[in-house]
C-alpha positions in Angstrom: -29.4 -108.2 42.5 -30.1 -104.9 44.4 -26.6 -104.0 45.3 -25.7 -104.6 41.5 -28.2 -102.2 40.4 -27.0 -99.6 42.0 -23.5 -99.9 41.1 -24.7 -99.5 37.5 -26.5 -96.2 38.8 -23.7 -94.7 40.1 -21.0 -95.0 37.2 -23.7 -93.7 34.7 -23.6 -90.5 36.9 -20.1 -90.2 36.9 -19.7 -90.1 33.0 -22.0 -87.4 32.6 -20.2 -85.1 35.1 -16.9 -85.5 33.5 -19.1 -84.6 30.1 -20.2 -81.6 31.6 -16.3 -80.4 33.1 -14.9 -81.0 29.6 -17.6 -78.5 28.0 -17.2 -76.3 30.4 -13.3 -76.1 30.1 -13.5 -76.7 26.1 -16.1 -73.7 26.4 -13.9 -71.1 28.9 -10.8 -72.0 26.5 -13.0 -71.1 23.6 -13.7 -67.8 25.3 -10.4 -66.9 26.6 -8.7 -67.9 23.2 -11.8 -65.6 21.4 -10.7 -62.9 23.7 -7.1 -63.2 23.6 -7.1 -63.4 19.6 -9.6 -60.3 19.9 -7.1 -58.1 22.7 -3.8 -59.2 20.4 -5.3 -57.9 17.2 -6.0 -55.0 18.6 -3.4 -54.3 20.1 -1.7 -55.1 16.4 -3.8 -52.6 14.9 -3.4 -49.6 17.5 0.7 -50.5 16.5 0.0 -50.1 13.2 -2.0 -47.3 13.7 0.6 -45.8 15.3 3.0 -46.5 13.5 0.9 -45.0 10.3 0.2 -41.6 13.1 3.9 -41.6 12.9 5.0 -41.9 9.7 2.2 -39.1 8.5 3.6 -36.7 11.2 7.4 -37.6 9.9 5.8 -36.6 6.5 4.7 -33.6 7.2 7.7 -32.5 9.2 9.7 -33.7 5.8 7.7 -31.5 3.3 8.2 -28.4 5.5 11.9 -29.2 5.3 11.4 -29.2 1.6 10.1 -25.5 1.9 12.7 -24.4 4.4 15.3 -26.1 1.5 13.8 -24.4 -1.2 13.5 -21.2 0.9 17.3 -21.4 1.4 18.1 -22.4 -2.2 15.9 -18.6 -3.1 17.9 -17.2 -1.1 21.3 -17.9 -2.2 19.8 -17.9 -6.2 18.5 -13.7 -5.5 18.6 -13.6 -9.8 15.6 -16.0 -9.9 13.2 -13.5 -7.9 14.0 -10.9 -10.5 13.6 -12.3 -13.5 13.5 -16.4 -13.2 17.2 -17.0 -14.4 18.5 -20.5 -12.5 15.1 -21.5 -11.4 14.8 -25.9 -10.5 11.3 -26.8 -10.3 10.7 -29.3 -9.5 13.4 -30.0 -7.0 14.4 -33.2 -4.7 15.1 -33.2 -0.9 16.9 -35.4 1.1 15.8 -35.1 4.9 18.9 -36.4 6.6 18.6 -37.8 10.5 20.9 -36.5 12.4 21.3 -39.7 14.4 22.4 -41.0 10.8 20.4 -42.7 8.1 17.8 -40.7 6.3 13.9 -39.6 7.3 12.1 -39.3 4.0 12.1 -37.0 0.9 10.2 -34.0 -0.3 9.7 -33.3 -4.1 9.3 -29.3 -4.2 7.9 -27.5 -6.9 7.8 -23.4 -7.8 6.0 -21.4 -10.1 7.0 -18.1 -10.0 4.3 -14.9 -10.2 5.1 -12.2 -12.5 4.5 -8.4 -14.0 6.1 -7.1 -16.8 8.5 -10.0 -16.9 9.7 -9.5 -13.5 9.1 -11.8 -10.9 7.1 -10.6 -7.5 6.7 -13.3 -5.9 7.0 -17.4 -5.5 4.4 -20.4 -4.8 6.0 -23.0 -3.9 4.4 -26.6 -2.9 6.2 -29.6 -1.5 5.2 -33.1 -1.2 7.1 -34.6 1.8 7.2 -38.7 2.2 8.6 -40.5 5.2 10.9 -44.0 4.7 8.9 -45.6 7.3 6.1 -45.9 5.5 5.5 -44.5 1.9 1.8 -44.4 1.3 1.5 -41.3 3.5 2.5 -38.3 1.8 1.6 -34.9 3.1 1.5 -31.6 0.7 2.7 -28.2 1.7 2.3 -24.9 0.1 3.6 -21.7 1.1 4.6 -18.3 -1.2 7.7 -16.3 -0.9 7.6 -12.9 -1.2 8.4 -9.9 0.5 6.3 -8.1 3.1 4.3 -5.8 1.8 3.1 -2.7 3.0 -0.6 -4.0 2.8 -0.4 -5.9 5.7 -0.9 -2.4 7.3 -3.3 0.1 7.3 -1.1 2.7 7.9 2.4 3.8 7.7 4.0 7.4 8.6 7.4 8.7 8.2 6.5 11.7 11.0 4.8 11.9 14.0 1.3 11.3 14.1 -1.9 12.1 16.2 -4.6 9.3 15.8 -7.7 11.1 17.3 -10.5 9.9 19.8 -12.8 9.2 16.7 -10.5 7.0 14.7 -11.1 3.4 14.2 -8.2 1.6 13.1 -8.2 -2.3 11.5 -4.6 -3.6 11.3 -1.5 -2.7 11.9 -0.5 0.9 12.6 3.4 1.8 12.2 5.4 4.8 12.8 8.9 6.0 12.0 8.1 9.0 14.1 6.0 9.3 17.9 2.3 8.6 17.8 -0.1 10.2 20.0 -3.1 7.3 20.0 -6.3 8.2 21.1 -8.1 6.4 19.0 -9.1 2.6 18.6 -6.7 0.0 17.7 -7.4 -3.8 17.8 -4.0 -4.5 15.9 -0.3 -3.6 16.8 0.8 0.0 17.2 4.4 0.4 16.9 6.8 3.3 16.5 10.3 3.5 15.6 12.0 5.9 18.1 11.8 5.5 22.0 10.3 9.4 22.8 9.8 12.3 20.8 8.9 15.7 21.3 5.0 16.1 21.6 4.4 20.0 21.0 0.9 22.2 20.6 -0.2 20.4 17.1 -0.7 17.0 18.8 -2.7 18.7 22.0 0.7 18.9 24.1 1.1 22.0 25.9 3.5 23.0 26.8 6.1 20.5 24.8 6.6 17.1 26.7 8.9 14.8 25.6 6.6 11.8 25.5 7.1 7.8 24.9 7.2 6.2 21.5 3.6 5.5 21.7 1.0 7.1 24.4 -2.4 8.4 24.5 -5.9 7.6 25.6 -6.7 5.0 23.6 -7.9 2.0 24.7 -5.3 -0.4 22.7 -2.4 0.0 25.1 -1.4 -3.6 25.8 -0.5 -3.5 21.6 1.6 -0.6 21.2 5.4 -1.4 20.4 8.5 1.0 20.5 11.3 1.1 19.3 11.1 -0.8 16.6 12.7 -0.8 12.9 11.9 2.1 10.5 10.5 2.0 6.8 12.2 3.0 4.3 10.5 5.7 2.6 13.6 7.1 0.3 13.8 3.6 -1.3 10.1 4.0 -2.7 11.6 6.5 -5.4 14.5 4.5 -6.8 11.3 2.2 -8.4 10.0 5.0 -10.0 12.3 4.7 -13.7 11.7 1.2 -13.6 8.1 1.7 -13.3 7.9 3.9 -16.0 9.9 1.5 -18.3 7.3 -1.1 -17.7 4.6 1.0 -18.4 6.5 2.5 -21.3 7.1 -1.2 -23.1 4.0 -3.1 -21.4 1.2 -1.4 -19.9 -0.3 1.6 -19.8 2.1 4.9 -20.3 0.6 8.7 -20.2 2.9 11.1 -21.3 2.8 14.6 -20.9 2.0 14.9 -24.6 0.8 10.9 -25.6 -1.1 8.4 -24.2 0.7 4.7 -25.1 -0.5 1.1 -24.9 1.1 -1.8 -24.5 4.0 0.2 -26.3 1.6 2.0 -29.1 0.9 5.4 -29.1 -3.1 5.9 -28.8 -4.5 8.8 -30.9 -2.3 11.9 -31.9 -0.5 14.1 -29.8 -1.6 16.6 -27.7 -0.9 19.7 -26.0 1.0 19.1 -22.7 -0.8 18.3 -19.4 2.5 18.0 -17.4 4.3 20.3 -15.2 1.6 21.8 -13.7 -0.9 20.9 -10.7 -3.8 22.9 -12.5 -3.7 20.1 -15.7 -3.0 16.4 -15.6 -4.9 13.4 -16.7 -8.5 11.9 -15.2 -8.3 8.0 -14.5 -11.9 6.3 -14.4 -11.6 2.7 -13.7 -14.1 0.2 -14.4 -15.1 -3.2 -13.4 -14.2 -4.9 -16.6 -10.6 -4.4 -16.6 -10.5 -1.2 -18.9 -10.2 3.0 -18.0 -11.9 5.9 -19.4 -8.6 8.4 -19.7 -9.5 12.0 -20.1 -7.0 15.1 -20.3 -7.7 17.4 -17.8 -7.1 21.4 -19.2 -8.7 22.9 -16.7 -9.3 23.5 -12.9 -10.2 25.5 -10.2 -8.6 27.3 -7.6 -9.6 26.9 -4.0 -7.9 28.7 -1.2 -6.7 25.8 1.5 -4.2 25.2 4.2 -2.1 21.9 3.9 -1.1 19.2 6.8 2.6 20.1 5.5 2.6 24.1 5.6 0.0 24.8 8.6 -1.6 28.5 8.5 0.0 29.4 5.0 -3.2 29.8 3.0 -2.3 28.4 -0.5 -4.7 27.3 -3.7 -5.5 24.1 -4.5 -6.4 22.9 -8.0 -7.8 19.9 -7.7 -11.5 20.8 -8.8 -11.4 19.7 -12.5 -13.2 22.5 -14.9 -12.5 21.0 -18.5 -11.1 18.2 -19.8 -11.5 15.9 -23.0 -12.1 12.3 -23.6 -9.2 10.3 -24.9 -10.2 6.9 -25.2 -11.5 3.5 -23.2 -8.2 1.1 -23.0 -8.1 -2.5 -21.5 -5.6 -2.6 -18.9 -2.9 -5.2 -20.1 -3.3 -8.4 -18.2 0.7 -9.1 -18.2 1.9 -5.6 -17.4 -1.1 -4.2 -15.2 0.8 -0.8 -14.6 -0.5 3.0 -15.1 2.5 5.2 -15.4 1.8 9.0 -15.7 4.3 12.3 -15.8 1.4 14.6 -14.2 -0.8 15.5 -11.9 -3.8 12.5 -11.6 -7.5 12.2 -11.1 -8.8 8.7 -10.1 -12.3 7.1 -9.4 -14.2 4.0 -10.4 -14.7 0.7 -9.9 -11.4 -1.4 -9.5 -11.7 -4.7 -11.6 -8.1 -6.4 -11.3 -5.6 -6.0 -9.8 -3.3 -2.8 -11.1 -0.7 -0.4 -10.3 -0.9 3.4 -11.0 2.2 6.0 -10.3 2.2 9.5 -10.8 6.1 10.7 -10.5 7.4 12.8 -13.0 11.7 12.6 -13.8 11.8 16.8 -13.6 11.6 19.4 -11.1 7.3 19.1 -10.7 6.1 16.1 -8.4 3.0 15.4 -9.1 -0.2 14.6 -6.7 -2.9 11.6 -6.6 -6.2 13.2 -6.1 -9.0 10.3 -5.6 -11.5 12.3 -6.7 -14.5 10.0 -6.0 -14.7 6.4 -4.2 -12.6 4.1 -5.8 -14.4 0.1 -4.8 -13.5 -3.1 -6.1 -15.7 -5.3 -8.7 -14.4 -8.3 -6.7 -14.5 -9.2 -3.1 -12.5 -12.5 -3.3 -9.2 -11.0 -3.6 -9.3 -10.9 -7.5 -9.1 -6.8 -7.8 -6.3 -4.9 -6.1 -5.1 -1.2 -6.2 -2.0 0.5 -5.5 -1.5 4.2 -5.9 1.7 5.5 -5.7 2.5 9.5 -5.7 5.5 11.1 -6.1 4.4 13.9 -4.0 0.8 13.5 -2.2 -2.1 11.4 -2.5 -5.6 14.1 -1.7 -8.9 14.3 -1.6 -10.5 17.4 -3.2 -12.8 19.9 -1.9 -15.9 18.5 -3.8 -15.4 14.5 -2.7 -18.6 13.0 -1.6 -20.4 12.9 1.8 -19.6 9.5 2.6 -16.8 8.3 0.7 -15.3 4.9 0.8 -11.6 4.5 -0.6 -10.1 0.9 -1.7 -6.4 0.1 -2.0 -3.2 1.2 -1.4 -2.6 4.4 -1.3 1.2 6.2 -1.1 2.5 9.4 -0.8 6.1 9.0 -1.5 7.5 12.3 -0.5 4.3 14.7 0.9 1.0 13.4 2.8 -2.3 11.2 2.2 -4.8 14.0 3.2 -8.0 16.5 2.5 -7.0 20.1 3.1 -8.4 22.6 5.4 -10.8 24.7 3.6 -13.4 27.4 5.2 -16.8 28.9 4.8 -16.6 32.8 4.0 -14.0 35.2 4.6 -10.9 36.6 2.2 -9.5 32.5 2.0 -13.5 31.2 1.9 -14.4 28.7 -0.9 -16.5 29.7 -3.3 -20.1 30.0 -2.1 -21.1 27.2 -4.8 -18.7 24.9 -2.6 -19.9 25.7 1.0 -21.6 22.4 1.5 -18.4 20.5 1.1 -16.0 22.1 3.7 -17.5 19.2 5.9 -18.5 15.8 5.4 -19.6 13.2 7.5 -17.7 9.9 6.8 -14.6 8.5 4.9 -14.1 4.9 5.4 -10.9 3.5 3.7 -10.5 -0.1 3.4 -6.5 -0.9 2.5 -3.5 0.7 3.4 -2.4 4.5 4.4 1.7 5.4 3.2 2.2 8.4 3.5 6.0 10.5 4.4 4.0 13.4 6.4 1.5 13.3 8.9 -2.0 12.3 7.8 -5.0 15.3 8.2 -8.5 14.7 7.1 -10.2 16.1 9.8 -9.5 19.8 10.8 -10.7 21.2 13.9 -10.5 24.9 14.4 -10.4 26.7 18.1 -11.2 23.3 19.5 -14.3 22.6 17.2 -14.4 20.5 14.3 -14.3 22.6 10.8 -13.4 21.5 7.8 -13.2 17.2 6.9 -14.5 13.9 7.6 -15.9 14.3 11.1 -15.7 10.1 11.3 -12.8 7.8 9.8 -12.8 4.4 9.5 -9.5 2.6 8.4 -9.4 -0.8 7.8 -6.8 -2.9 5.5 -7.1 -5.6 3.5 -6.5 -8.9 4.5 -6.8 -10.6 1.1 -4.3 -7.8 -0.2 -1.9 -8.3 2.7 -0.3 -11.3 0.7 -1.2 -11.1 -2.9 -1.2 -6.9 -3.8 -0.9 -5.3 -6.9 2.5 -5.6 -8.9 4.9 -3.8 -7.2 3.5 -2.6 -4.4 6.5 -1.1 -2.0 7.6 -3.7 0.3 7.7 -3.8 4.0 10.9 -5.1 4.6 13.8 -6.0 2.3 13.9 -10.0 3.6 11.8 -12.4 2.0 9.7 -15.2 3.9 7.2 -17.6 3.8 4.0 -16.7 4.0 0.5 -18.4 3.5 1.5 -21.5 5.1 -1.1 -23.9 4.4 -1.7 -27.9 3.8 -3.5 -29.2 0.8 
């Protein structure tokens, strides 16, 4: 009886330890299948993951073929960016892979900007899908356009002296040789290799000297040779201009003053022809000018940047002068066309163009007669002034002025004159405070076909001026300026590049 009892003991133990193996395998399988399944789907989802990465990228490279396409298709169509004629919008894309098959498809669309019914430049978005997978679409947008010459803040057709007190913002571009002593944090660049440096840009005796030297601090960003602007094809815009002005905006005759192609008010005797009459420009921040005629001025003896040590007279000091009338600047055609000498000063509240070029013998002058500011600073107001002759700044300009847009001098010089205290070519006592001023600060772009002087110095000494300059352009100009601003280049390209 005692040997069977145990027998019974034993097998009772050996059930329950098989019990326990099979829960411990069943368990461990449980685990390793949990973490299997777990390992597999993740590795599933990274794939798909990745394959989705892929497939977005793919997109994006698709829609950017769609802008290179459409770029092309501009460029083989030249009527459309003059006045619209054989425009597609939108358009379809095929990306082909060169390995055979296709990648995707981009679906382009362009609207077109104009003024005065003539196109200036092109927005163009395109939506770019790849075939591996269509619920990823990327959107480009990019606009087509020209360079303008606001993406610098200055440009000279002669050599050029940028002095130890200049602070320059943007690019800085000669056709001639540049002497740069001042500050530059932006690309200096000049279109001939040397150039003669003589007396009037501190060499003495005459050195031939690189493209671009000096003391300034900017060195590592000065460029020469490079390509030239063309300053000759500014005038070939200027009939153009005044037909658009004539029919659409804002035209000031000699004799009339017209808007949007209606004479304003009765004629008048002429203000053309002359550089002691013209017409006074007062902008304002709603979008409208004050015009006045200007009848009357004063002579002041000076020397120009152009002619240094004739003593000439300057009439840029306005004496009389009578109201014509407040106009709103047409939205459509936003372009100021007048055949005389003109005054300008206010507050800039769109964007708009204003030319002073006459079709005769007389080319006229810009004088920006106070400081001209914007109403907006999110890119919404824009000047360009174009002169046939030079762009100034009078005798009697404030202390600290501040100048907005772009300013060109087609065929003379952006500058202040020299002018002197006492002596037979003195101002007039009632004008001795102005001969120097303390600060101009111009926020834009510099044109100009001579060499730039607002700062005189006399026997080594400063004299007559702005003893400090600030220049500095616009960035939100650089790709959107006023209608018909001269361009930089006569290519077109994409610009803006951006995703939505």
């Amino acid at each position: 009886m005692h040997v069977t009892t145990n027998y019974k003991l034993q097998t009772t133990n050996s059930h329950a330890e098989r019990g326990v193996t099979v829960i411990l395998v069943l368990t461990f399988m449980g685990i390793f299948l949990f973490l299997l399944g777990t390992i597999l789907s993740y590795t599933l989802t990274q794939g798909r993951y990745g394959r989705a990465l892929y497939a977005r990228e793919q997109a994006v490279n698709v829609a950017e073929s769609g802008l290179e396409f459409y770029r092309w298709f501009l460029a083989h169509n030249p009527q459309i960016m003059v006045d619209g004629t054989g425009l597609v919008s939108p358009a379809s894309y095929e990306v082909v892979d060169p390995e055979g098959g296709t990648l995707g498809d981009a679906q382009v669309s362009a609207t077109l900007n104009t003024a005065c019914g003539v196109v200036q430049s092109a927005d163009l978005v395109s939506e770019g899908v790849s075939d591996l997978n269509t619920v990823f679409r990327r959107t480009l947008e990019a606009r087509y356009m020209r360079p303008s010459v606001a993406e610098y803040s200055n440009i000279i057709n002669a050599n050029v002296w940028a002095g130890a007190d200049r602070n320059i913002t943007g690019a800085y571009h000669s056709n001639g040789g540049i002497r740069m002593d001042g500050t530059n944090n932006s690309i200096v660049s000049s279109s001939v290799a040397t150039w003669s440096c003589t007396s009037s840009f501190g060499c003495s005796p005459t050195q031939n000297r690189p493209g671009v030297f000096g003391a300034g601090s900017g060195s590592a960003l000065w460029q020469f040779p490079a390509a030239s602007f063309n300053f000759a094809g500014i005038s070939s815009d200027f009939p153009a201009l005044q037909t658009y002005a004539t029919n659409d905006g804002i035209m000031l005759n000699t004799t009339t003053v017209r808007v949007d192609g209606v004479q304003q008010g009765s004629t008048f005797s002429s203000v053309g022809g002359s550089d002691q009459r013209g017409f006074r420009i007062v902008l304002r921040g709603d979008n409208t000018v004050d015009i006045y005629r200007v009848t009357g001025t004063t002579g002041v003896f000076a020397q120009r940047i152009d002619n240094i040590g004739t003593w000439v007279t300057d009439y840029h000091i306005i004496s009389n002068q009578t109201y014509h009338g407040r106009y709103t600047i047409p939205s459509d055609c936003p372009v100021i066309f007048a055949r005389a000498k003109v005054w300008i000063e206010g507050v800039v509240g769109g964007k708009v163009t204003i030319v002073a070029a006459d079709t005769g013998s007389f080319s006229p002058d810009i004088i920006l007669s106070n400081n001209i500011t914007y109403a907006s600073a999110s890119g919404a107001s824009g000047l360009t002034a174009v002169a046939e002759r030079s762009v100034l700044i009078p005798l009697n300009s404030p202390d600290v002025m501040t100048i907005r847009g772009v300013f060109v001098a087609q065929n003379g010089y952006l500058g202040r004159n020299l002018y002197q205290q006492g002596g037979s070519n003195g101002v007039p006592s009632a004008y001795n405070s102005f001969v120097t001023q303390s600060s101009l600060t111009t926020i834009g772009s510099v044109v100009s076909n001579n060499r730039v002087g607002t700062k005189w110095n006399c026997s080594g000494s400063f004299c007559s001026g702005y003893n400090t300059r600030v220049d500095t352009y616009d960035r939100l100009l650089a790709f959107d300026p006023p209608p018909f601003t001269p361009a930089a280049s006569p290519d077109y390209k994409l610009v803006l590049w951006r995703e939505q």
